[in-house]
N, C-alpha and C positions, 0 to 999 in steps of 0.2 A: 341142536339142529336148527337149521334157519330157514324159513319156508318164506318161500317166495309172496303167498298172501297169509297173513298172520292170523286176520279174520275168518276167513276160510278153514281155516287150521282151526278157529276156534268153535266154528259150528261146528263143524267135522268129531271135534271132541265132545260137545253136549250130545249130540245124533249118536252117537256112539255109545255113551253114556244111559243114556234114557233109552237103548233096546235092549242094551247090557244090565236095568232097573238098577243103576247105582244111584245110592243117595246123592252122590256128590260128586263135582270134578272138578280137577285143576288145570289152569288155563294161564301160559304167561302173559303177565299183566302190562296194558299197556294203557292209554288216557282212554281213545278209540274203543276199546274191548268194556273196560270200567262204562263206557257210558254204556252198552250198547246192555250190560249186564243191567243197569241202573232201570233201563228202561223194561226188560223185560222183567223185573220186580213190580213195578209201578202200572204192567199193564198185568198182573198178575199170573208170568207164565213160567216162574219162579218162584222159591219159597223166599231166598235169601242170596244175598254174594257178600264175602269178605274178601279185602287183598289183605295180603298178607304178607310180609315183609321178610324171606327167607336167607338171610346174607344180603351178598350183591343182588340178588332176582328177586324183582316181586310175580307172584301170582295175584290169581284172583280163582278163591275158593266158591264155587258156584253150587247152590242148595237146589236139587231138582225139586218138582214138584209133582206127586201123580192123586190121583181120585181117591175116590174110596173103597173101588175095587180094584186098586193097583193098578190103573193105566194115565201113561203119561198123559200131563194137561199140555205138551206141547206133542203136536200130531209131526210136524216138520218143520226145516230151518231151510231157505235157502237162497245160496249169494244170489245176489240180480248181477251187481256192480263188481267188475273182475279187474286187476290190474292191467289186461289184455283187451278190457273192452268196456271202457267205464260207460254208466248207464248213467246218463244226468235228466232230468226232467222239471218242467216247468211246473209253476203253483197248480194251474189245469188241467196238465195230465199224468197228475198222480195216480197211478191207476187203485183199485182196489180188490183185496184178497180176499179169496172164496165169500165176495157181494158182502164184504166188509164184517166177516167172523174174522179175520187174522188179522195182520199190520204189517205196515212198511215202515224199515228205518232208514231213515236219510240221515245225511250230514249235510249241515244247511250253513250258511252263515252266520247264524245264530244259534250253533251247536249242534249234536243230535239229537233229533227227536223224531217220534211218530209222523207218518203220513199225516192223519189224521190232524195232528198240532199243526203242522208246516202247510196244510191246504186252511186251515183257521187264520195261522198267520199272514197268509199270503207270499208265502216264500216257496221257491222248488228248489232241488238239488242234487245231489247223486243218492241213487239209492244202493245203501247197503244190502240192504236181506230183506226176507218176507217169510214170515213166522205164522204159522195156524194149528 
């Protein structure tokens, strides 16, 4: 199936995932999605991601992660930046999520990374999603 935004498609499958309390889900894999996967590992809102090289398609095998009385550590996913309405923003106004418990992901010129990195940096860009 080909969906119009792939990203989209891919929160749509964690969010679905994590009310469904599946350990795990698959997501086809593309550089964009790997990063975004890369980043919620390293902000901890994730256990783990593998791609994973199935014939011709890769995915990318995504490890949820919930508490320790079984509730997810990601409360929601969602797009800012739509292929119908891209959201670009400048170093200063990055905005911030729930007074800076969650994060933004951009795509910058200098890759994907966190809000938080890309206002360190001094760089803005389009924001992907916003995760808390």
């Amino acid at each position: 199936m080909i969906t119009s935004d792939p990203i989209a498609d891919m929160l749509t499958r964690v969010r679905n995932a994590i009310r469904a309390r599946h350990p795990k889900v698959d997501v086809p894999a593309s550089k964009v999605k790997t990063e975004i996967a890369r980043i919620l590992k390293e902000e901890g809102y994730i256990l783990n991601f593998k791609v994973a090289e199935e014939g011709p398609k890769r995915t990318i095998k995504i490890y949820l992660k919930y508490t320790d009385n079984n509730a997810p550590v990601i409360s929601n996913l969602e797009r800012v930046s739509r292929p119908g309405c891209r959201v670009y923003v400048g170093r200063d106004d990055i905005p911030r999520v729930l007074g800076g418990m969650g994060i933004n992901i951009l795509t910058t010129p200098r890759g994907v990374m966190t809000g938080r990195n890309a206002h360190r940096e001094g760089i803005g860009g389009e924001i992907l999603c916003q995760v808390w």
